[in-house]
C-alpha positions as CSV (number, residue, x, y, z in Angstrom):
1,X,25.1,18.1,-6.2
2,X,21.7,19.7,-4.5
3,X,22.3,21.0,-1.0
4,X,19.8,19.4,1.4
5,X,19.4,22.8,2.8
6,X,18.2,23.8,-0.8
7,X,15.6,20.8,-1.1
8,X,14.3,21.1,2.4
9,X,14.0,24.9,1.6
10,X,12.0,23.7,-1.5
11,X,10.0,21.6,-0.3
12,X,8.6,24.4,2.6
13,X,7.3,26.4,-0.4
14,X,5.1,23.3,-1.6
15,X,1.7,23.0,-1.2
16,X,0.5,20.8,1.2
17,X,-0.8,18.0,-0.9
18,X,2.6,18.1,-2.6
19,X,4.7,17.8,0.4
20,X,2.7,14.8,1.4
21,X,3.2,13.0,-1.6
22,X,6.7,13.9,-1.0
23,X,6.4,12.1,2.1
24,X,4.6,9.4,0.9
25,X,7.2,8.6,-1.9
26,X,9.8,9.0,0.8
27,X,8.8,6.3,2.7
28,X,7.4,3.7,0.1
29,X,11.4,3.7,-1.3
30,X,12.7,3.1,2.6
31,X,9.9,0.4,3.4
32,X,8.8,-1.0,0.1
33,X,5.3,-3.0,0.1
34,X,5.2,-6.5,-0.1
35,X,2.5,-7.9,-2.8
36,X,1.6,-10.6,-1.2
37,X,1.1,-9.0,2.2
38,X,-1.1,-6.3,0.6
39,X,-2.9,-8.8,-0.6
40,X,-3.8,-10.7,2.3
41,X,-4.5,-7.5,4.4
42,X,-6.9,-7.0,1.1
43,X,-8.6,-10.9,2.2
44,X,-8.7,-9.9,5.4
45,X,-10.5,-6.2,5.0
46,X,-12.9,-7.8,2.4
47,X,-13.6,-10.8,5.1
48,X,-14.5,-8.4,8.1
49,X,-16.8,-6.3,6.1
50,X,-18.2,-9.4,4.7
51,X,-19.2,-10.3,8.1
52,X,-19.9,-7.2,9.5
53,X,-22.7,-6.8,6.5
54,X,-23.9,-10.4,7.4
55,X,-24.2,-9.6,10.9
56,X,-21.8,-12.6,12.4
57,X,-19.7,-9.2,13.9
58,X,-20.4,-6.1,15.6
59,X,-18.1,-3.2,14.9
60,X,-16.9,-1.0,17.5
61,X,-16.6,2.1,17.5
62,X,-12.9,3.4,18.2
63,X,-13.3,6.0,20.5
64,X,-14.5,2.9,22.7
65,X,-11.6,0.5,21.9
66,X,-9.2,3.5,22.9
67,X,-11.2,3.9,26.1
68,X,-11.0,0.0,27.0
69,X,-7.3,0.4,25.6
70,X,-6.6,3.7,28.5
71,X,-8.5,1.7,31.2
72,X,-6.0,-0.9,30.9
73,X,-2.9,0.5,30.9
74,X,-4.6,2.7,33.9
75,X,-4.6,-0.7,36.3
């Protein structure tokens, strides 16, 4: 059996690309995706730039949302 030691000692010496895909494998087997879920935050993306092309909403910027967001939690 591989020592963690060894494969966290491994995985230092990878690229950085590498190690995320590491990290992204990692955590798809602890929190696998749901299919239908993906697809409805699919509907939902597709929807809001749908209307955001059509004009019937206004993005935000997020630098503003995060500003309303501080104000907030500053009251």
């Amino acid at each position: 059996m591989i020592k963690t030691e060894d494969i966290v000692e491994h995985i230092q010496s990878l690229p950085i690309d590498k190690r995320l895909q590491l990290i992204d494998s990692l955590l798809c087997l602890l929190n696998p995706s749901d299919a239908a879920i993906d697809q409805e935050w699919a509907r939902v993306a597709h929807d809001r730039m749908n209307e955001i092309r059509s004009g019937s909403a206004t993005p935000v910027l997020a630098t503003d949302v995060f500003a309303r967001i501080d104000k907030r939690l500053a009251t």
